[in-house]
C-alpha positions in Angstrom: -1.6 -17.7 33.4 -3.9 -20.3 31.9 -7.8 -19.0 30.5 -9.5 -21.5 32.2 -12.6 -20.0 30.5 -11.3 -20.3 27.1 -10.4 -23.9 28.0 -13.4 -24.5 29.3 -15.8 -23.8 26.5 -13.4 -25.8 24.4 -14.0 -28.9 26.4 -18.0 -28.4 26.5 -18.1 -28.0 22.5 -17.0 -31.3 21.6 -17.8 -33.8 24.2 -16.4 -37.2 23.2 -18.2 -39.9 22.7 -15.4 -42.7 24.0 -13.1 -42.5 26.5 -9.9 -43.2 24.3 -11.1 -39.8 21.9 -11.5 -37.9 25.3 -7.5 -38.9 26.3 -7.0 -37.9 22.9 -8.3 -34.5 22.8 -6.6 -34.0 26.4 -3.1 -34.4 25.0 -3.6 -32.6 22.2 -4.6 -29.6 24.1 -2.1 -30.1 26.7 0.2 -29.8 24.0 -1.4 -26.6 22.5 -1.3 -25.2 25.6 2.7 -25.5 26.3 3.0 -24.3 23.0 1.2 -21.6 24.0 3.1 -21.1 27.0 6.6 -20.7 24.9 5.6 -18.0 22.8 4.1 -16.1 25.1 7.0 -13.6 25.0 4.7 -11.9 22.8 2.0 -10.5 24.4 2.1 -7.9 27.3 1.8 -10.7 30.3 4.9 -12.3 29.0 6.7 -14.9 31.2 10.1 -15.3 31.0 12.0 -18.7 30.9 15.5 -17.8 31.8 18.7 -19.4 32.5 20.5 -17.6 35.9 24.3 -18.0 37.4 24.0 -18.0 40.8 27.2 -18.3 42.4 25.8 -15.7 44.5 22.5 -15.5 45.8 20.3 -15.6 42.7 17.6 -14.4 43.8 17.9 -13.8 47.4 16.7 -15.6 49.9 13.6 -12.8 50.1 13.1 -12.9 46.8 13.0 -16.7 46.5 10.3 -16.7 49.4 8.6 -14.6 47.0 8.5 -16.7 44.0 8.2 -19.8 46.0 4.8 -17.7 47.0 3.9 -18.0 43.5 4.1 -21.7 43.2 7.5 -21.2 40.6 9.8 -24.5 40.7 13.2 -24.7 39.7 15.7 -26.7 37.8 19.0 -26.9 37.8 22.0 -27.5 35.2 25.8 -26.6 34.5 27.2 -25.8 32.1 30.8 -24.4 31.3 32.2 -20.9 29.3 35.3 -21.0 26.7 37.3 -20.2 29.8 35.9 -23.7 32.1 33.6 -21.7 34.1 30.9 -23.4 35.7 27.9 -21.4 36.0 24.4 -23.2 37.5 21.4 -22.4 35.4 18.3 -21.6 36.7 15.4 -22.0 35.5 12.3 -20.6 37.0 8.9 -21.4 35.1 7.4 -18.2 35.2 8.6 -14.4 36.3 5.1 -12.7 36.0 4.4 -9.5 33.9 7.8 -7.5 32.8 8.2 -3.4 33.4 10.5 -1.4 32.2 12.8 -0.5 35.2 12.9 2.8 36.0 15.7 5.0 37.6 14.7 7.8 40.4 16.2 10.6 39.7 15.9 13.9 41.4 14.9 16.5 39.1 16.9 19.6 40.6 20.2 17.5 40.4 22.3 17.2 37.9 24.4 13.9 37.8 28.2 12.8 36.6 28.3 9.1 35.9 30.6 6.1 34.3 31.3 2.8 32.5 33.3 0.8 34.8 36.6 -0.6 33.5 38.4 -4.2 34.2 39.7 -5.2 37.7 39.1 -4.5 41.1 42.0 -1.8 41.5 41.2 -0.3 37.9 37.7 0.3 38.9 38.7 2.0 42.3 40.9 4.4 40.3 38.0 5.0 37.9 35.8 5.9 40.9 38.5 8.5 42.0 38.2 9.9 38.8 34.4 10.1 38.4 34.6 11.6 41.6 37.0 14.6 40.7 34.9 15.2 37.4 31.9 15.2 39.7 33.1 17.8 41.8 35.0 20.1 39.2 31.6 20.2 37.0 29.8 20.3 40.0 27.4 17.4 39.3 25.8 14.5 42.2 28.0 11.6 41.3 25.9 8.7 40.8 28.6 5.6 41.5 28.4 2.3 39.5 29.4 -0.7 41.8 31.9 -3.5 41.5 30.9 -5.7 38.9 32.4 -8.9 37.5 35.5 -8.5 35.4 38.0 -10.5 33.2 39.6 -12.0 36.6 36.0 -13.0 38.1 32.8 -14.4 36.6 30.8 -14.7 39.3 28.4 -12.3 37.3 27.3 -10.3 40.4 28.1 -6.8 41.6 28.3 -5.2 45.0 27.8 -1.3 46.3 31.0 0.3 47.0 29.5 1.3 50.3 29.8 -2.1 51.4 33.6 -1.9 51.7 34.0 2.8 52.1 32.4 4.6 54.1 30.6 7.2 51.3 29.0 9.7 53.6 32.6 10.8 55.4 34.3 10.6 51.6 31.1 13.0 50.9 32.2 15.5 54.1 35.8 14.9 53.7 35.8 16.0 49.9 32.4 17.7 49.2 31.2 15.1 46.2 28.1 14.1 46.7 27.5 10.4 45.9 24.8 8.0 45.4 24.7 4.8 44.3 23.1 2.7 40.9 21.4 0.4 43.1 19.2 3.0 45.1 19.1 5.5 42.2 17.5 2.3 40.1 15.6 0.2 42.4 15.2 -2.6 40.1 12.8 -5.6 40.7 13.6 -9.7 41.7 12.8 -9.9 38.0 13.8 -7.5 36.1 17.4 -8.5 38.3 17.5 -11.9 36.9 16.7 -10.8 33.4 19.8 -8.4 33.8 22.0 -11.1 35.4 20.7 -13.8 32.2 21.6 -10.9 29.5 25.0 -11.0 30.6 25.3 -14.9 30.5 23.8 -15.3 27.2 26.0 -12.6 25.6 29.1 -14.5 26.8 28.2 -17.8 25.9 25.2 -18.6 24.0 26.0 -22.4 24.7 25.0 -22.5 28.2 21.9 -21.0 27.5 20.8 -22.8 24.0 19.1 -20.4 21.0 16.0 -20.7 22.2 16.5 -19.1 25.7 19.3 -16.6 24.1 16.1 -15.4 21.7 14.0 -15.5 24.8 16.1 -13.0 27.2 17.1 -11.1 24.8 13.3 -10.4 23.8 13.0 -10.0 27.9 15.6 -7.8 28.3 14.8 -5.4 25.7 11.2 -5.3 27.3 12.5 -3.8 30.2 16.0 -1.9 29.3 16.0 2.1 28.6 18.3 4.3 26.7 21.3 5.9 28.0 23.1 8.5 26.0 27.1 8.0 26.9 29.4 10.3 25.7 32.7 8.5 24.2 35.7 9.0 26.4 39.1 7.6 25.2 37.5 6.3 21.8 35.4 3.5 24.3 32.6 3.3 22.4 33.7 4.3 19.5 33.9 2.7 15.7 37.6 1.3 16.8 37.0 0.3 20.7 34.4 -1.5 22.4 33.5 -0.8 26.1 35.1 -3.4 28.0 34.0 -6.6 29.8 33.0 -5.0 33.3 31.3 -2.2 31.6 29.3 -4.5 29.0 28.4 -6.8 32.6 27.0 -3.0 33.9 25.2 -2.2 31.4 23.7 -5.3 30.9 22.8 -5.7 34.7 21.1 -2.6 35.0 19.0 -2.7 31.6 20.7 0.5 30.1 20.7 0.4 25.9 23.4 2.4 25.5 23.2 5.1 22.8 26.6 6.4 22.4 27.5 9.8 21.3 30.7 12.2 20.3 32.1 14.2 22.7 31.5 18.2 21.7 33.7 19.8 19.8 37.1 22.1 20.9 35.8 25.1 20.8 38.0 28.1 19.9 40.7 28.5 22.9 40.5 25.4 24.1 44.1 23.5 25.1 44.5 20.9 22.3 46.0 17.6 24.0 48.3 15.8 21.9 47.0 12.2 21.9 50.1 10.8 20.8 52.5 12.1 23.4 50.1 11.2 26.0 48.9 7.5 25.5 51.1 6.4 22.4 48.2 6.4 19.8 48.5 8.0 17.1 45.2 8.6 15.3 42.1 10.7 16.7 44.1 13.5 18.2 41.2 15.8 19.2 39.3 13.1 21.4 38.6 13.0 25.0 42.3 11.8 26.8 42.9 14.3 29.1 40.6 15.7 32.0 41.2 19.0 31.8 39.9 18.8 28.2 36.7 17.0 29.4 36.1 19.3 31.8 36.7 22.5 29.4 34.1 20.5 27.2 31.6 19.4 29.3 31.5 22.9 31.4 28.1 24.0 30.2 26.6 20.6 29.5 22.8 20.2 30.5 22.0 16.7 29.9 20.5 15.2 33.4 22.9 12.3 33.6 25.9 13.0 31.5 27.4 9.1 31.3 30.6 8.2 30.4 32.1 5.2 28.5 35.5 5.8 30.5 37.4 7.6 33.1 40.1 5.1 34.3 42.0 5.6 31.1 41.7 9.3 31.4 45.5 11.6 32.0 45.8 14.0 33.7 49.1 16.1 32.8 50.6 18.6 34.5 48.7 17.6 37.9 50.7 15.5 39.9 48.7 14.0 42.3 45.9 15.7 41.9 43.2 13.3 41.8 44.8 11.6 44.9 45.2 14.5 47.2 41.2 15.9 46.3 39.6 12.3 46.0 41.6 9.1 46.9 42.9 9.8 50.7 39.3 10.6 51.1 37.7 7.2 50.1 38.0 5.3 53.9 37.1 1.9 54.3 34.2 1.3 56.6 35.0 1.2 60.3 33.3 -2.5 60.2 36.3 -4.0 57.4 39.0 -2.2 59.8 37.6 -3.9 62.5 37.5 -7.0 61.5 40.8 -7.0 59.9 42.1 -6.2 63.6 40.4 -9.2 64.8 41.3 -11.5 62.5 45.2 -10.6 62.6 45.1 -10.8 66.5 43.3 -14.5 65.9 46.9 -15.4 63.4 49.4 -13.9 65.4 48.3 -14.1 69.4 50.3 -17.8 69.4 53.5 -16.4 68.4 56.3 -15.6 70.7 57.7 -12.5 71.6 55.0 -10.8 70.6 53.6 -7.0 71.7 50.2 -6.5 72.3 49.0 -2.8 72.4 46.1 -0.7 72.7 44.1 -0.4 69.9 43.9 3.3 69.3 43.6 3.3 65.7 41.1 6.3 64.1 40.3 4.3 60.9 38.2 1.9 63.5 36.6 4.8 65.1 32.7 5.6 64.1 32.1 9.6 63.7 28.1 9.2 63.8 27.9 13.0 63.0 29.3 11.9 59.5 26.5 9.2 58.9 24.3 11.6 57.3 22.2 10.8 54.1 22.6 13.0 51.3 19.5 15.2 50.9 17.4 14.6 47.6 14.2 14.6 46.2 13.2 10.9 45.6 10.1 8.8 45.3 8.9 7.7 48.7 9.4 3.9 47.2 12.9 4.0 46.9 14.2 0.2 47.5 16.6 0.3 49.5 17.3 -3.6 49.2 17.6 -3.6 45.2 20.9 -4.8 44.7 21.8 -7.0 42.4 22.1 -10.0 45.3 19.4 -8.7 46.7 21.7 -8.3 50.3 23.1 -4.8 51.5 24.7 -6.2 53.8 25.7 -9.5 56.2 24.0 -8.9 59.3 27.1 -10.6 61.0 29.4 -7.8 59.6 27.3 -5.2 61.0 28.3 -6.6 64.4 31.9 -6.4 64.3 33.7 -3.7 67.0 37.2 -2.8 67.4 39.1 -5.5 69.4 40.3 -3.5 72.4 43.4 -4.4 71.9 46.3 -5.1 68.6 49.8 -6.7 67.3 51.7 -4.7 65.9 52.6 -6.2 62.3 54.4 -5.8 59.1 51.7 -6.3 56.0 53.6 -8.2 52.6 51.7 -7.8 49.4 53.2 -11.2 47.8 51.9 -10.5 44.1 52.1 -14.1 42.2 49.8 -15.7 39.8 48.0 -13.0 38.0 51.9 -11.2 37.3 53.1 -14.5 36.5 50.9 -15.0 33.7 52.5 -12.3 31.9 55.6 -13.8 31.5 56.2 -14.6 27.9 60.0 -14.4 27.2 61.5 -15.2 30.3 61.9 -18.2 33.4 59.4 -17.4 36.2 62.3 -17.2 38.5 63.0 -13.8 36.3 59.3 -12.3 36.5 58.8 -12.8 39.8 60.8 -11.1 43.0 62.5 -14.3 44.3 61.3 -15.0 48.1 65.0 -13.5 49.5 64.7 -10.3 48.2 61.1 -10.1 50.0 62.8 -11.1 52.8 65.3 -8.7 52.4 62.4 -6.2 52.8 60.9 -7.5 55.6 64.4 -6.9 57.8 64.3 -3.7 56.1 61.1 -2.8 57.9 61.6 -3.9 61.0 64.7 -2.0 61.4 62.5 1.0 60.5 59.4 -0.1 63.3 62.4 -0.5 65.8 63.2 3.5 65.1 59.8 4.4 65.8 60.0 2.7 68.8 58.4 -0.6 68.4 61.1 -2.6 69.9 59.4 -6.4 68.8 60.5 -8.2 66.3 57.3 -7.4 64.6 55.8 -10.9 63.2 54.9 -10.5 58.9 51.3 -11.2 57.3 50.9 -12.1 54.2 48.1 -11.0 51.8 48.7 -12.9 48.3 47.0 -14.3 45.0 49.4 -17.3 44.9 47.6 -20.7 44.6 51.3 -22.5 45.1 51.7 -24.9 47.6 55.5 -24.1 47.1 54.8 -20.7 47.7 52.2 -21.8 50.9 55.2 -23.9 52.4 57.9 -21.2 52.0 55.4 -18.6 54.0 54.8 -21.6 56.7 58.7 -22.1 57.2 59.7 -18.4 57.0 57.2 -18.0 60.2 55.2 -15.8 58.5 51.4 -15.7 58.5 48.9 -16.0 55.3 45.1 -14.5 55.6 43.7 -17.7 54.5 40.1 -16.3 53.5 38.6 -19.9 53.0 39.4 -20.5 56.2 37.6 -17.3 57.7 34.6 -17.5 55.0 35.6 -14.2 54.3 33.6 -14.1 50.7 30.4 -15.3 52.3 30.5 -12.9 55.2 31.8 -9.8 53.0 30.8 -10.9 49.8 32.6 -12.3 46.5 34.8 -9.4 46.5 35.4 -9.3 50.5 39.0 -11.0 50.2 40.4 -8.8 47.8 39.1 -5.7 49.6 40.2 -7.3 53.2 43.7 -7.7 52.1 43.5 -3.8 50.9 42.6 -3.0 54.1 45.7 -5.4 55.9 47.8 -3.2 53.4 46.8 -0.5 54.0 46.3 -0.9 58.0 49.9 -2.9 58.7 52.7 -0.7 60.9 54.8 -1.3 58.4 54.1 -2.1 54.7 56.0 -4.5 52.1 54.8 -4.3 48.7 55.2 -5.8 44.8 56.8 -2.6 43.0 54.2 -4.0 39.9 51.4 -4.2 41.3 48.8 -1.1 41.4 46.8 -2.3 44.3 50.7 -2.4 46.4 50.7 1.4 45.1 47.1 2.2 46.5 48.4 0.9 49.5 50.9 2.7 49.9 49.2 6.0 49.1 47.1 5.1 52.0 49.9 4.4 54.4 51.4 7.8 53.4 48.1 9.8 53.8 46.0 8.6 56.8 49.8 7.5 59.0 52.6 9.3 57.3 54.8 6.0 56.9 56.5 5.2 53.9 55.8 1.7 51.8 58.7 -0.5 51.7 59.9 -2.9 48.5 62.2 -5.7 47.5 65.3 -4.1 45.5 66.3 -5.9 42.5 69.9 -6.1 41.2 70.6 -5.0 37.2 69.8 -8.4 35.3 66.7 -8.4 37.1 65.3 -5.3 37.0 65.8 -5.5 33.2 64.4 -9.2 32.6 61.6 -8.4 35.0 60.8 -5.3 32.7 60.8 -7.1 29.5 58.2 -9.8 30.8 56.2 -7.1 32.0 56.2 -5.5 29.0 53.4 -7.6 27.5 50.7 -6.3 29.6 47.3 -6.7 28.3 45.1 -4.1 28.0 43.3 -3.1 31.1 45.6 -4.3 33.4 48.2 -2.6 35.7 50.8 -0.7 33.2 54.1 -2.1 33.2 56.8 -0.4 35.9 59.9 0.1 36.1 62.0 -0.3 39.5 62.4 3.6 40.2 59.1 4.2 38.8 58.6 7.9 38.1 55.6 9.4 40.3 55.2 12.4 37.7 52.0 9.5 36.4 48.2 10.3 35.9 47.7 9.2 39.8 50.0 9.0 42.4 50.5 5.5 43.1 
């Protein structure tokens, strides 16, 4: 903010005698002033020039309307990361004074949190197992969101609760949860700064030195320390935290400070590290959760954070963290919804179709479950501070169960991001050629026809496949593919609404066809098993392929789904 005073005094202490030495002195204090202006990131008013990526709402529209309030302008460039992806850079002129954020945080609680880890599906299965820790050391669980990962860089994160329905997983399996975004209210500006940290770390190009010094001086301003506990050697001397975790940590202004896990105390089961993930050095850390949960049993830190749980085993449970956590993580009645309404809109033109009532439970709302967990927080708790600024689309909220459905068979078609891991082999050998998915699909109907759906039940497609081959062969085979461009599905549900939309098709269909390699096909499944009691169907590969497909999958890249084999054995760390 300008000292008009200051300036003023300046002005009446040497008067000018000529016009041309009063345009003189103008522009050279004009130019002291701007000067000014760009260091001002040292004193306590600072403002903060940032760069933004806003693929989504950055800020939201409320939050604009307040900065538009204070007379800020914007300017727009774009720019491009090592991997060609365009992010628009905004720049406001001015943020106002920066706080430290702060996180509310009932005193009486204690709290079980995480470092999310890569995808979509490897985040979900790290929620499943935050949520069993949670419940075994009886501790709230406070649940980090979706956040951007090696396969999107939107740099943006949504609540889970947008997409499951938190307070019946809390009745259903006794975990309390809450989530980062109301347990940290942050501001319009210290979400930008968060947002600008995680830019400027990935590519100081887009952002130039200058404003890389600048939000880094911002960020640190407002950030805290967070003690997190090293889990799988994340962390560590010899293993960073990965991308998604650096994008939370960044977005939520947390310094990390990490720390050992305690010792093995006399007693406790030693885990061999080897045996169980294929390392070979560290052979007393944290792999196993039985071991973390032996360790961590008396533990009184507040918030006890970990750097990982998705990597975590958990031998000699089959199933465990399934049956006690995943079946109890629903989708919100609003996605089934709309996933019934959207396959009646695809199929209702075919012929020989069957349309039923629409009974299904998962599209049923139990009000008596929509109760807020009870804690002690601050009466200001913001209950609009996410990251976008948006809980939810209004729209969404709207949606009710068609009254009717069409019975369908669901196909997982898993394509690009499998095919990019073949290295040693034709794609014809990596991925499940078209007839054997076929194959399946007859497969399944002969199984709908024993339970007495007599229709020759019409196939939706849910795939990753940007192949107009691939497009054509759907279009002749008469089967029908969720075209989420089409719907605006990302707009209405958010940038991670089409991925969780086609879980929900998965999971929803009468019948299920899935990609034997594909962890999200598993989840499925699992889900099919648990809330219907039907089994998943898959394409069946002869000898030659089986064995080509497992050599190309063999080069998996850390973080991503593990490579499978054809009879894949269920005796894993999760069920799927």
């Amino acid at each position: 903010m300008r000292n008009d005073t200051a300036y003023s005094g300046i002005r009446k202490s040497r008067r000018p005698r000529s016009r041309t030495f009063v345009a003189l002195a103008l522009v050279v204090l004009i130019s002291a002033w701007a000067l000014l202006s760009n260091i001002s990131a040292l004193d306590l008013d600072f403002s903060y020039l940032s760069p933004s990526s806003s693929p989504s709402p950055s800020p939201s529209p409320a939050d604009r309307h307040q900065l538009q309030q204070q007379g800020l302008h914007e300017e727009h460039i774009d720019e491009k990361d090592e991997n060609h992806v365009e992010y628009k850079l905004t720049y406001p002129s001015t943020l106002g004074p920066l706080e430290p954020a702060v996180s509310l945080l009932d005193p009486n609680t204690k709290y079980l949190s995480y470092l999310p880890f890569a995808g979509l599906t490897n985040q979900f299965m790290a929620f499943e197992v935050g949520a069993l820790l949670s419940r075994k050391l009886n501790r709230t669980l406070i649940l980090p969101p979706i956040i951007s990962n090696s396969h999107d860089h939107d740099n943006t994160h949504q609540r889970w609760s947008n997409y499951f329905d938190l307070p019946r997983f809390t009745h259903l399996s006794g975990v309390p949860v809450v989530e980062w975004d109301l347990i940290r209210p942050l501001t319009a500006t210290q979400r930008i700064i968060g947002r600008d940290r995680a830019i400027v770390d990935k590519t100081r190009t887009a952002a130039g030195e200058h404003d890389y010094e600048l939000v880094l001086k911002a960020w640190d301003q407002v950030a805290e320390n967070l003690t997190c506990h090293i889990v799988y050697g994340f962390g560590g001397p010899n293993l960073e935290i990965n991308y998604s975790a650096q994008n939370f940590q960044r977005h939520f202004l947390f310094r990390l400070i990490f720390q050992q896990p305690p010792p093995l105390k006399p007693g406790m089961t030693v885990y061999n590290k080897t045996k169980l993930t294929g390392l070979t050095t560290g052979l007393d850390d944290l792999v196993a959760i039985d071991d973390l949960l032996a360790r961590y049993a008396d533990n009184e830190d507040h918030v006890l954070m970990l750097s990982n749980t998705f990597k975590l085993k958990d031998p000699g449970h089959i199933g465990r963290i399934w049956n006690e956590i995943g079946k109890n993580i629903h989708f919100v009645p609003q996605i089934m919804e709309y996933v019934t309404e959207k396959i009646n809109e695809e199929l209702q033109r075919d012929q020989g179709i069957v349309v039923i009532a629409n009974d299904d439970p998962e599209e049923k709302v139990f009000p008596e479950l929509e109760v807020p967990i009870e804690m002690n927080l601050p009466e200001n708790l913001n209950e609009n501070a996410t990251e976008s600024g948006v809980i939810a689309n209004p729209a969404a909220e709207n949606i009710t169960a068609p009254l009717t459905r069409i019975p369908h068979i669901a196909l997982h078609l898993r394509r690009s991001d499998i095919g990019s891991k073949c290295t040693d082999t034709t794609m014809d050998s990596c991925l499940v050629p078209f007839e054997h998915y076929i194959d399946a699909v007859a497969r399944a109907r002969t199984a709908a026809a024993k339970r007495g759906l007599v229709s020759r039940l019409p196939v939706v497609v849910t795939t990753d496949t940007t192949s107009e081959h691939d497009f054509q062969k759907i279009q002749e085979l008469g089967w029908h593919r969720l075209d989420h461009e089409k719907y605006g599905t990302a707009k209405l549900w958010g940038p991670f609404g089409p991925a969780l939309i086609d879980a929900a098709v998965l999971a929803h269909a009468d019948e299920l066809v899935g990609s034997k390699a594909s962890t999200m096909s598993k989840i499925a499944a699992s889900r099919q098993r648990a809330w219907y009691g039907r089994e998943a169907l898959y394409p069946i590969l002869n000898r030659t392929q089986r064995k080509a497909r497992r050599r190309s999958m063999a080069a998996t890249q850390e973080g991503e789904e593990e490579a499978v084999e054809e009879s894949w054995d269920e005796d894993v760390r999760i069920v799927y």
